[in-house]
C-alpha positions in Angstrom: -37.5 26.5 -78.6 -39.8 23.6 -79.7 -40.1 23.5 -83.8 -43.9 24.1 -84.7 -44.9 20.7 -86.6 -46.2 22.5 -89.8 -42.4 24.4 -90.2 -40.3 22.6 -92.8 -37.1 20.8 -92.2 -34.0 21.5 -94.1 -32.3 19.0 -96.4 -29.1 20.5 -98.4 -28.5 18.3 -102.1 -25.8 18.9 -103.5 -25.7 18.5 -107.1 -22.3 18.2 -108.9 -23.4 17.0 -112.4 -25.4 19.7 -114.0 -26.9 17.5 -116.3 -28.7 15.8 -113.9 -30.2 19.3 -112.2 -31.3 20.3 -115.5 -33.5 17.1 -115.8 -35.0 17.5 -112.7 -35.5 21.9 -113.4 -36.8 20.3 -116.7 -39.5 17.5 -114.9 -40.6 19.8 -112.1 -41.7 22.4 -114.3 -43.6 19.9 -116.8 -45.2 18.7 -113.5 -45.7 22.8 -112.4 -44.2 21.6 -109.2 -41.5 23.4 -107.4 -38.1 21.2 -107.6 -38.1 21.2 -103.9 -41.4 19.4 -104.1 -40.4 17.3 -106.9 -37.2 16.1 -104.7 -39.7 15.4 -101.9 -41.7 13.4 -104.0 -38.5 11.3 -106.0 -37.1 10.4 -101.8 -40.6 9.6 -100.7 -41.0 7.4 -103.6 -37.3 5.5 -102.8 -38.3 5.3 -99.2 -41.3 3.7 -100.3 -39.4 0.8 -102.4 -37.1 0.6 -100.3 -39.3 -0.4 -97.0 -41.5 -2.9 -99.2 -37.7 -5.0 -99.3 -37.6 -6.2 -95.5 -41.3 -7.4 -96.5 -40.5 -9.7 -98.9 -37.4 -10.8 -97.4 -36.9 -14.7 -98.4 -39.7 -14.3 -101.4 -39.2 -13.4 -105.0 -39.8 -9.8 -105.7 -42.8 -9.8 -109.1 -39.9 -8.4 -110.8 -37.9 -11.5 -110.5 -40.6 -13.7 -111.2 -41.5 -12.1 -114.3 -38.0 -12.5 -115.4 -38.1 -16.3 -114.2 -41.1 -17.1 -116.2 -39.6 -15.5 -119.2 -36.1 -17.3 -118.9 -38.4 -20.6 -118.5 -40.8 -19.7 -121.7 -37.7 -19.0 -123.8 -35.5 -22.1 -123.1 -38.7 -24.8 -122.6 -40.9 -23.2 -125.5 -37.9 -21.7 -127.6 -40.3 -18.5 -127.8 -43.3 -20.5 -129.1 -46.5 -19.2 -128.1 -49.2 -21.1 -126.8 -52.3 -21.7 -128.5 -54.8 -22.7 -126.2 -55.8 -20.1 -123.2 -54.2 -20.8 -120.4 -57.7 -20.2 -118.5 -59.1 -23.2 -120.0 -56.4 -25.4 -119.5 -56.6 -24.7 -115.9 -60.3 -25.4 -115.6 -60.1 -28.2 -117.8 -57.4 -30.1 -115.4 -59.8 -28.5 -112.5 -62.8 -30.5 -113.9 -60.8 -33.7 -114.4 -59.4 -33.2 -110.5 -62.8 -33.7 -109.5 -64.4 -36.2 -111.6 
């Protein structure tokens, strides 16, 4: 018998740490969302990250590059902060490029 499209699907979780089940009892009902629905929502969000990965395969992720930039502010500046806006440093080596 074919399944009609709008009939849900069954997924079994089992939870073996209660601590964990309270916390997502606990979020669901701050969000006034059933904990199925919550659990829905928590995999769809995974499945999203998860698929951007292939995408940037051979590229840094923005999380890696913020962490590169600050490893290389913290061992070339020694956590000195710059003074001058970065913005106007650019534009002024722009303006120089074309003059």
């Amino acid at each position: 018998m074919p399944r009609n499209k709008n009939s849900p699907v069954w997924l079994n979780i089992y939870i073996h740490n209660s601590g964990i089940r309270r916390q997502i009892k606990a979020v669901a009902a701050r969000k006034d969302i059933s904990i199925s629905e919550y659990c829905v929502q928590a995999i769809a969000n995974q499945l999203r990250k998860e698929q951007e990965i292939p995408h940037e395969e051979g590229a840094s992720s923005l999380k890696n590059a913020v962490e590169k930039a600050h490893r290389f502010h913290k061992e070339t500046f020694e956590g000195r902060v710059f003074t001058v806006s970065s913005a106007d440093l650019i534009r002024e080596t722009r303006d120089r490029d074309i003059s």
